[in-house]
N, C-alpha and C positions, 0 to 999 in steps of 0.2 A: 441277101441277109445272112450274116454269121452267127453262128449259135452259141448262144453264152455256157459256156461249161458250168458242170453238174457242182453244186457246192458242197462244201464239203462237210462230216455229219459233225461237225461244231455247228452249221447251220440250219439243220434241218428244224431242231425247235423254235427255233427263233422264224422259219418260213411257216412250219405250222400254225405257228402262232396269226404270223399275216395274215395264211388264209382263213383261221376263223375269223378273221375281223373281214373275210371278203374279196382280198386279193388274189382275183383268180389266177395273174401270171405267177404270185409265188407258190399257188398252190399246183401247177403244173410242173414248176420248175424241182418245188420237192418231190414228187411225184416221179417225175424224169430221175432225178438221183438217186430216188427210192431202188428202182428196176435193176440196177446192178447187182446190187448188194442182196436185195430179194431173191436174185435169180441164182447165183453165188448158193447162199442159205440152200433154196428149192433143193439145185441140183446136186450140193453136197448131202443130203438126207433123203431125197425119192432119186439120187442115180440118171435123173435128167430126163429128156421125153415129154411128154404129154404132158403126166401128172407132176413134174416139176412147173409147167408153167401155168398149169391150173390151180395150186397152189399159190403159186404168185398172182393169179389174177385173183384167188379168195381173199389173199392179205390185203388186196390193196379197195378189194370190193368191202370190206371189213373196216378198213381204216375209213374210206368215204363213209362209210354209213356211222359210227362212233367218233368220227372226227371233231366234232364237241365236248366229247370230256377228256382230251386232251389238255392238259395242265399246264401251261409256259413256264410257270414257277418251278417244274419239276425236267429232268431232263428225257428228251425224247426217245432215245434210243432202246433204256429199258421197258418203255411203254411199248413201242413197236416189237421188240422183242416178244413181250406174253402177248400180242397180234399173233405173231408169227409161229410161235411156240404151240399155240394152239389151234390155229388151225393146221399145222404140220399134224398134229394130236387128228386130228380129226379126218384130216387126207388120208392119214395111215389105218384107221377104224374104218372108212370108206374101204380099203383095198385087205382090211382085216389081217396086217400084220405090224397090228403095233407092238415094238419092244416092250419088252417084260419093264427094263426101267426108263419109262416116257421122260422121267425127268431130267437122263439125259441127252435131250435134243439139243444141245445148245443154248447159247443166249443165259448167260448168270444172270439173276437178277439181281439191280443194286438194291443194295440195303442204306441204311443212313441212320443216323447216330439218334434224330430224335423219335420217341419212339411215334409218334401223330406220324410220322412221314411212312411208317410200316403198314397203315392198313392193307394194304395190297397182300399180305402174307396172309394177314385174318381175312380176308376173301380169297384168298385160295385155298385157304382149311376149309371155308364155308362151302365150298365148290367142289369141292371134292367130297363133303358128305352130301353136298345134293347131288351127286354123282355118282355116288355108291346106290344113296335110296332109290336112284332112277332104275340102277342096274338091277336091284331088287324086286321092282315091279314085276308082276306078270306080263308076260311076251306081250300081246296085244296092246296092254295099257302103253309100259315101256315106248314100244313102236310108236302109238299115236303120238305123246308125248316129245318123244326124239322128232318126228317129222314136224310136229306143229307147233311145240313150242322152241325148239334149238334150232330147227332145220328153218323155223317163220314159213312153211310152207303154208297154202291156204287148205282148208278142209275141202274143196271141190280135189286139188290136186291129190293131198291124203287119201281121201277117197276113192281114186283112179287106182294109187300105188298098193293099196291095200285090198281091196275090195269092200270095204265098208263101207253102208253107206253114212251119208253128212249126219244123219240122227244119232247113228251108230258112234259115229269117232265122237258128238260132242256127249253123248254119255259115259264114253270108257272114258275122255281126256278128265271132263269132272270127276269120275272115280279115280282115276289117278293120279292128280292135284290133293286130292280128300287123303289118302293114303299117304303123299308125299307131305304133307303137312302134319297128319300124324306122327311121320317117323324122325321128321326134322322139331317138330315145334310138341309132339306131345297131346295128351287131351287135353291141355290145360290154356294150351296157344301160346306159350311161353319154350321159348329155344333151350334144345337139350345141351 
């Protein structure tokens, strides 16, 4: 059996597209195309090793799991890109040297003429002040919060990593949603 070569990223939205409709060969075959170019990205910003290709296995573990709100109508690459871009952001907070300017890790994001096609920008403002608030938090909160709402870990495993126990972490988490809703939405519930 011969292997059909990697297509090329003209095609990659148009196979994403297939496989949310179900097409499991094209969603392997983007997948397969994906691994170069991913690993390229890894190795030029974590220097290769280990944490290059765990990296690469987070983006693509990332992409499986959000792989529905992928857009056909919109094109693929700057999507993969803020994939990639952030968990790079996050590979580097895990190893605790992330550069002073994150922003540039690579991957421009396209922009586009109408302004409906910009939301992505106003979710990144948004992201970044729920990012700041988080970093705000008190250490304990903070931590629960990073492991159990960003990290999706379960509160048995939280609770191993921190010593808290399941009572404990879902008391701080709700104090710390209460406060994070405070500092974003105000006493009013209305966004600052």
């Amino acid at each position: 059996m011969t292997s059909i070569p990697p297509p090329d990223r003209e095609n990659w939205g148009r196979l994403m597209a297939e496989a949310q409709a179900g097409d499991q060969a094209a969603y392997r075959r983007l997948l397969t195309a994906l691994l170069p170019y991913l690993r390229a990205y890894a190795r030029r910003h974590l220097r290769g090793g280990d944490a290059a290709e765990d990296l690469v296995q987070d983006v693509l573990l990332t992409l499986h799991r959000i792989r529905q709100t992928y857009d056909p109508q919109r094109p693929f690459l700057p999507w993969l890109a803020v994939i990639a871009k952030r968990r790079m952001i996050d590979a580097l907070r895990r190893r605790q040297s992330l550069p002073v300017a994150a922003d540039d890790i690579g991957f421009d994001l396209e922009t586009f003429a109408d302004p409906a096609a910009n939301h992505q920008v106003e979710r990144n403002s948004e992201a970044d002040r729920l990012r700041q608030a988080i970093a705000e938090l008190p250490e304990g909160q903070r931590r629960a919060v990073e492991l159990l709402k960003l990290e999706e870990k379960s509160l048995k495993e939280v609770s191993q990593i921190t010593g808290m126990s399941v009572a404990a972490l879902k008391t701080t988490t709700h104090r710390a949603l209460k406060l994070l809703r405070g500092k974003l939405f105000g006493p009013e519930g209305e966004a600052r």
